[in-house]
mmCIF file of the N, C-alpha and C atoms, coordinates in Angstrom:
data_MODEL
# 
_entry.id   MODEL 
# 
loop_
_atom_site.group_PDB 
_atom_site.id 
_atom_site.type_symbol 
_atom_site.label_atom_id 
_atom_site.label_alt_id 
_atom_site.label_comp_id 
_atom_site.label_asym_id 
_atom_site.label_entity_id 
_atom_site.label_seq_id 
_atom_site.pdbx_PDB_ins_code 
_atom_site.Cartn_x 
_atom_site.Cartn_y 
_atom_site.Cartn_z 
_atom_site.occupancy 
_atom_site.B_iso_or_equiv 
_atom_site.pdbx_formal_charge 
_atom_site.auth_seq_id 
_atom_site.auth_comp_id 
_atom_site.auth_asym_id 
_atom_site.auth_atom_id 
_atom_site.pdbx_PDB_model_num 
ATOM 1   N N  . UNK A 1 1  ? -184.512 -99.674  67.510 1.00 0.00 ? 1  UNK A N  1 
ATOM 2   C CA . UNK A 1 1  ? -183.131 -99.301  67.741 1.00 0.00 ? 1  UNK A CA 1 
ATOM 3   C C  . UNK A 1 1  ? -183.025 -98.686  69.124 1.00 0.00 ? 1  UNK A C  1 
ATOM 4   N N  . UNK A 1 2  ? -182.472 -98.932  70.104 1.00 0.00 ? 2  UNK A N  1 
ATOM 5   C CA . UNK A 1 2  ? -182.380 -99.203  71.603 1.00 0.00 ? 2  UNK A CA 1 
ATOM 6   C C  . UNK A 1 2  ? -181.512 -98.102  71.560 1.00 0.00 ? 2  UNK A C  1 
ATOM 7   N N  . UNK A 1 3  ? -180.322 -97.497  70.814 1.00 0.00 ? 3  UNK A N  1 
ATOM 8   C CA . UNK A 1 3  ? -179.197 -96.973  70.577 1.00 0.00 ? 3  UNK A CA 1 
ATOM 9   C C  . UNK A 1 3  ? -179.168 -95.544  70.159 1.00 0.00 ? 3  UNK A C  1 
ATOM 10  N N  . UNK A 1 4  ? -180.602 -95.120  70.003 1.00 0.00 ? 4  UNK A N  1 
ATOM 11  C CA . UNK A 1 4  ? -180.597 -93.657  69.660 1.00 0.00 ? 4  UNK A CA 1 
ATOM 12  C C  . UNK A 1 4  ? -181.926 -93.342  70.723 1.00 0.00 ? 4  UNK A C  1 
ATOM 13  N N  . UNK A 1 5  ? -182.119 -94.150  71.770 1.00 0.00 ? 5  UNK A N  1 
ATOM 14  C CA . UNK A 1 5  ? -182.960 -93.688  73.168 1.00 0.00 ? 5  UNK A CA 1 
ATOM 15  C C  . UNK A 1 5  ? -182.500 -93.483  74.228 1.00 0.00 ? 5  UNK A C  1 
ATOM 16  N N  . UNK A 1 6  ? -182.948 -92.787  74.826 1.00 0.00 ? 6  UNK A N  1 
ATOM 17  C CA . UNK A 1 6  ? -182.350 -92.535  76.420 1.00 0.00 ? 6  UNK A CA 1 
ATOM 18  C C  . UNK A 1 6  ? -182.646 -93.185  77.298 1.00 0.00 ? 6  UNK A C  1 
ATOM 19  N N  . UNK A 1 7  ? -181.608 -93.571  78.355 1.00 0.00 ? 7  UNK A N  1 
ATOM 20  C CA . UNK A 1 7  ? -182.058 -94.581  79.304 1.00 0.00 ? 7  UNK A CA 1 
ATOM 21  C C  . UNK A 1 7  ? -183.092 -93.931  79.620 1.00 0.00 ? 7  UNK A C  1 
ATOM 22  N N  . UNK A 1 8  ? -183.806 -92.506  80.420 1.00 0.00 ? 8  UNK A N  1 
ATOM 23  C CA . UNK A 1 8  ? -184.540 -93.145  81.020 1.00 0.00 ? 8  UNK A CA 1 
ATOM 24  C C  . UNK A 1 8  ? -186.636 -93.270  80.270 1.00 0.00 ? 8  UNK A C  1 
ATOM 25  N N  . UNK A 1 9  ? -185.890 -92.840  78.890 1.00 0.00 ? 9  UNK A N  1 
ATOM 26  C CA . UNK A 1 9  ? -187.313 -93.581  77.979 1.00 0.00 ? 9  UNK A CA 1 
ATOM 27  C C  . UNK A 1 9  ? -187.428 -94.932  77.804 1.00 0.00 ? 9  UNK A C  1 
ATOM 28  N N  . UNK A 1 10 ? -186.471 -95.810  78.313 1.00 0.00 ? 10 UNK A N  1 
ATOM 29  C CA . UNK A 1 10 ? -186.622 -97.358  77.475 1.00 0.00 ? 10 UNK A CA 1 
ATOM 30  C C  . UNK A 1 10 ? -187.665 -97.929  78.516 1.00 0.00 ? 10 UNK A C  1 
ATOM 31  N N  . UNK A 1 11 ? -188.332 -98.840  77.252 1.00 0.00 ? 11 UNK A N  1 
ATOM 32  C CA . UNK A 1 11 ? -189.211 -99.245  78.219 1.00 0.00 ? 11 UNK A CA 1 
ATOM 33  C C  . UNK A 1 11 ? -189.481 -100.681 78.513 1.00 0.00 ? 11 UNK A C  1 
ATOM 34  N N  . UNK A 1 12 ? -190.426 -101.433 78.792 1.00 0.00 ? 12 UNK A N  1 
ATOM 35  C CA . UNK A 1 12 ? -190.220 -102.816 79.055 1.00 0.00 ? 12 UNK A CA 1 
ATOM 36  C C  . UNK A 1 12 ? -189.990 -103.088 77.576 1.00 0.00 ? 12 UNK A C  1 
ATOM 37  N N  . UNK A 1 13 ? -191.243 -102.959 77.111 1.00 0.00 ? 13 UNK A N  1 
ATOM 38  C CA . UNK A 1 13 ? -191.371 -103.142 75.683 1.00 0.00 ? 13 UNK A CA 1 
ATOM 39  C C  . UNK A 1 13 ? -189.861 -103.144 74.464 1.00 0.00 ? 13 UNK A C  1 
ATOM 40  N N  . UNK A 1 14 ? -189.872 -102.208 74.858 1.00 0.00 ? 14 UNK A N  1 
ATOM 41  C CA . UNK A 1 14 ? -188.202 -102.144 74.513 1.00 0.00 ? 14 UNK A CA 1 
ATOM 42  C C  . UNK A 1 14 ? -186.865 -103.641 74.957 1.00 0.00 ? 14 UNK A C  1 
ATOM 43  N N  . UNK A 1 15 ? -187.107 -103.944 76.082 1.00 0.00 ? 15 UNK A N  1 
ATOM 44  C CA . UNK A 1 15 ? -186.160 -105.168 76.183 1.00 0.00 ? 15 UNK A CA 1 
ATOM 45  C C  . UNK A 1 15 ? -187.215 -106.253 75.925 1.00 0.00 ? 15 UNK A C  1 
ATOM 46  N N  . UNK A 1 16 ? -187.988 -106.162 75.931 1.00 0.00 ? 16 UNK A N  1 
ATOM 47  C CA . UNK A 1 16 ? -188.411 -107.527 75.300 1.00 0.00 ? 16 UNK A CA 1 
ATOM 48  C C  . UNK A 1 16 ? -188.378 -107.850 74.246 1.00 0.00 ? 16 UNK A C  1 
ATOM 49  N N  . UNK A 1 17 ? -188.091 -106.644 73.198 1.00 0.00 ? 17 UNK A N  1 
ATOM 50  C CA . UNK A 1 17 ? -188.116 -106.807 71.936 1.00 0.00 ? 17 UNK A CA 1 
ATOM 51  C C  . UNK A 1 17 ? -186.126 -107.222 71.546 1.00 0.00 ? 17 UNK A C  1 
ATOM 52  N N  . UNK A 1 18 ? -185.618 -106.813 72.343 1.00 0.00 ? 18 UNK A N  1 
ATOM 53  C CA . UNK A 1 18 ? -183.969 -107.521 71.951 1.00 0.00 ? 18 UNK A CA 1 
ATOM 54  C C  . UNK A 1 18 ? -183.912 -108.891 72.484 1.00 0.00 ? 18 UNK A C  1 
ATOM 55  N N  . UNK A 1 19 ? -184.601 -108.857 73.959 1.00 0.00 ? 19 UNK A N  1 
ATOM 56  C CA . UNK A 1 19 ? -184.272 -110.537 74.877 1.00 0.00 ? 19 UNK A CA 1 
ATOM 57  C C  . UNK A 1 19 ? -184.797 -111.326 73.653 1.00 0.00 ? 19 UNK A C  1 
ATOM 58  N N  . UNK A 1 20 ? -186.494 -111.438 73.417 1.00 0.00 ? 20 UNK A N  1 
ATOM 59  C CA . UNK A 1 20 ? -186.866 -111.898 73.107 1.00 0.00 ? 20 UNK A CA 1 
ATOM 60  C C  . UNK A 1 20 ? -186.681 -112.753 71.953 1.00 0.00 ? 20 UNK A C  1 
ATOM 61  N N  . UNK A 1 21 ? -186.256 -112.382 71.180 1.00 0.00 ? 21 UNK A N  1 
ATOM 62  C CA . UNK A 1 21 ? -185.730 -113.224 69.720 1.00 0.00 ? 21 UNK A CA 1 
ATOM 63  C C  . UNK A 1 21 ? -184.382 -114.356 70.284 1.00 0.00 ? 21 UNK A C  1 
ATOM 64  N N  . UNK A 1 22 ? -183.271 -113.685 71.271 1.00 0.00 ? 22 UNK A N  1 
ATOM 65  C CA . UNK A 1 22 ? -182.371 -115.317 71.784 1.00 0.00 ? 22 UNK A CA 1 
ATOM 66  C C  . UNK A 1 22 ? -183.003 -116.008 73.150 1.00 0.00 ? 22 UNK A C  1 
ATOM 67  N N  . UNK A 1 23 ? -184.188 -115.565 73.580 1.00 0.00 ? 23 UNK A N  1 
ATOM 68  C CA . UNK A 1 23 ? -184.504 -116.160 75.220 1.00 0.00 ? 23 UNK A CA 1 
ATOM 69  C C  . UNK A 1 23 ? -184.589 -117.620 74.715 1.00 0.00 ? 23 UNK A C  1 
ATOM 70  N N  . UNK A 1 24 ? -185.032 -118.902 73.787 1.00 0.00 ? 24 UNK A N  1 
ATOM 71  C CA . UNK A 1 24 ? -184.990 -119.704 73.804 1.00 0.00 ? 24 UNK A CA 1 
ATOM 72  C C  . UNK A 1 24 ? -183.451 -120.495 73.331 1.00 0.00 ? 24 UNK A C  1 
ATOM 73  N N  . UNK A 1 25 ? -183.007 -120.192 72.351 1.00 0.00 ? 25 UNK A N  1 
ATOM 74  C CA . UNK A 1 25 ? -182.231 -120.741 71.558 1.00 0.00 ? 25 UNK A CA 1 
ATOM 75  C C  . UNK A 1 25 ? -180.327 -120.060 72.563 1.00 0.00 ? 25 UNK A C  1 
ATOM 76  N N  . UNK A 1 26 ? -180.550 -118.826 73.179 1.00 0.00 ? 26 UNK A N  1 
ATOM 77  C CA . UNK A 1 26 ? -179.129 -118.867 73.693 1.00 0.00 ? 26 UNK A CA 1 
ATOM 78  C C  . UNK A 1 26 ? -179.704 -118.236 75.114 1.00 0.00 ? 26 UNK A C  1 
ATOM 79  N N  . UNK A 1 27 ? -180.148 -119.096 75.884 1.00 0.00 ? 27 UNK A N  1 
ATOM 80  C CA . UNK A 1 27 ? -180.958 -118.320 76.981 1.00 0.00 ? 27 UNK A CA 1 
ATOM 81  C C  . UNK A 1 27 ? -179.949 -117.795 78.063 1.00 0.00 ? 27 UNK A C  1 
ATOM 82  N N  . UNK A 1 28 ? -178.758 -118.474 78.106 1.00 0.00 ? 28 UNK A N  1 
ATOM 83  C CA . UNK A 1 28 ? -178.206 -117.800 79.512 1.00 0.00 ? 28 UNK A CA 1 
ATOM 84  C C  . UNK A 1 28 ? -176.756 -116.517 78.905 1.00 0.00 ? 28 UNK A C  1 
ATOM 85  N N  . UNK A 1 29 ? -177.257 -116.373 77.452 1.00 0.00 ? 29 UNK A N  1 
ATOM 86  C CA . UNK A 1 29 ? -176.760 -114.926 77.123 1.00 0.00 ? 29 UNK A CA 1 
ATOM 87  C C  . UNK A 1 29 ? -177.756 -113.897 77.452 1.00 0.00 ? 29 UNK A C  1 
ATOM 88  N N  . UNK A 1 30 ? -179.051 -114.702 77.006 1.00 0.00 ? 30 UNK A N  1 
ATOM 89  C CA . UNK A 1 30 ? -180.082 -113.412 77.411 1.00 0.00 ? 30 UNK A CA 1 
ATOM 90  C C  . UNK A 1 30 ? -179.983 -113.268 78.797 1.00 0.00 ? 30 UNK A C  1 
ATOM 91  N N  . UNK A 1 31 ? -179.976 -113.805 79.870 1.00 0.00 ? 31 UNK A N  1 
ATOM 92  C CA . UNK A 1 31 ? -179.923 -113.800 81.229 1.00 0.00 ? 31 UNK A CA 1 
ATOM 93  C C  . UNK A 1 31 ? -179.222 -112.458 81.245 1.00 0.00 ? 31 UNK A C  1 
ATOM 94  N N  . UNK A 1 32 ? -177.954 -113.146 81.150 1.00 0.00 ? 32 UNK A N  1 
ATOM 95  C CA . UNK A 1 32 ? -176.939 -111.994 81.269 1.00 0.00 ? 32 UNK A CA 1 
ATOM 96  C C  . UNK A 1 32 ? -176.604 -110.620 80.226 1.00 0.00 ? 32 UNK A C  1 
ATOM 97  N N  . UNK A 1 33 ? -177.044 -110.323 79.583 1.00 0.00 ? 33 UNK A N  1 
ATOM 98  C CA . UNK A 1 33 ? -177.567 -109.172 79.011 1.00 0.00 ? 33 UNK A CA 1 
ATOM 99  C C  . UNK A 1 33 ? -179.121 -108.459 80.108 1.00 0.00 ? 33 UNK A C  1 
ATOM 100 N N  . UNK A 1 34 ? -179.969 -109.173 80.188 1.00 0.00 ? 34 UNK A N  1 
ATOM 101 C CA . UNK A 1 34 ? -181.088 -109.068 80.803 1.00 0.00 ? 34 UNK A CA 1 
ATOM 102 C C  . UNK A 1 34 ? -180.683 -108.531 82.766 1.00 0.00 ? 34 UNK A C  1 
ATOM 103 N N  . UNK A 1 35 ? -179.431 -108.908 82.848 1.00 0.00 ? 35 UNK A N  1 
ATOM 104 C CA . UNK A 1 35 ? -178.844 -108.749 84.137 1.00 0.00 ? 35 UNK A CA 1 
ATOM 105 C C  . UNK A 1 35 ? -178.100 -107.130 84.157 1.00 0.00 ? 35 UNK A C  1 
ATOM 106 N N  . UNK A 1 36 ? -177.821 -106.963 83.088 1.00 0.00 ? 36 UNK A N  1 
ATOM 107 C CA . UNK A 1 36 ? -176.836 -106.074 82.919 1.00 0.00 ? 36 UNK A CA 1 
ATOM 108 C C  . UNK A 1 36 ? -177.434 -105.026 82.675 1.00 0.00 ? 36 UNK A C  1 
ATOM 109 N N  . UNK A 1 37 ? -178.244 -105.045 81.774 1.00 0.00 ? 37 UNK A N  1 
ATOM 110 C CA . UNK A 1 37 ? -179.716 -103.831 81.404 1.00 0.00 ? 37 UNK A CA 1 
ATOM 111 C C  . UNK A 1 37 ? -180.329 -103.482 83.065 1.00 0.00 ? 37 UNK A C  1 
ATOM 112 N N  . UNK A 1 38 ? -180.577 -104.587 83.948 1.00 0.00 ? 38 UNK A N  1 
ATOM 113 C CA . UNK A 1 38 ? -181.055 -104.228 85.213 1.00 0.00 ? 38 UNK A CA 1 
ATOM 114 C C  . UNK A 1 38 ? -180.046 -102.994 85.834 1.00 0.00 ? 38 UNK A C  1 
ATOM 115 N N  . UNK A 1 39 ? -178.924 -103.352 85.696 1.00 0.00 ? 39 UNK A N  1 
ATOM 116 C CA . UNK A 1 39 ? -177.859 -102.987 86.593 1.00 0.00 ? 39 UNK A CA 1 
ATOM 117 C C  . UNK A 1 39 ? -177.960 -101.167 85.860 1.00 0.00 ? 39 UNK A C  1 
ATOM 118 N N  . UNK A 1 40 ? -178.115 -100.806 84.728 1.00 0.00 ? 40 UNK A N  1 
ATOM 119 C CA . UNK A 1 40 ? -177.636 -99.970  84.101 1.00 0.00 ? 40 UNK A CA 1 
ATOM 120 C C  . UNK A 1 40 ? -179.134 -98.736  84.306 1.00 0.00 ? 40 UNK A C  1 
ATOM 121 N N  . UNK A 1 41 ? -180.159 -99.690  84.125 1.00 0.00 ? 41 UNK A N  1 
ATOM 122 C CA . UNK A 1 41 ? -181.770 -98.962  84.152 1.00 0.00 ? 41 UNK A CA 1 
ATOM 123 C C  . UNK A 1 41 ? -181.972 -98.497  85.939 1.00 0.00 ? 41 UNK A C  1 
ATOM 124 N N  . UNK A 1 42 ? -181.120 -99.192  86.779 1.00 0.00 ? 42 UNK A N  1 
ATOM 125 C CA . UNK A 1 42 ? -181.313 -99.299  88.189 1.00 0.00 ? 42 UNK A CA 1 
ATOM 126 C C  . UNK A 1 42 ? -181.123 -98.025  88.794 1.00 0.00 ? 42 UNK A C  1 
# 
């Protein structure tokens, strides 16, 4: 649960575990989620 951590504990591990389950099947949502997490962790 991504939602009761603080940005600045999240860790890779952490987005790989949300990307990971749509990176094949809806990949250019994950992109852009994956874009947006950059923007926010930055």
């Amino acid at each position: 649960m991504i939602g009761a951590i603080r940005v600045n504990a999240i860790t890779t591990e952490d987005i790989l575990k949300i990307l990971s389950p749509i990176w094949t099947t809806k990949t250019e949502t994950a992109k852009r989620v994956q874009g947006r997490m950059e923007n926010i962790l930055d």
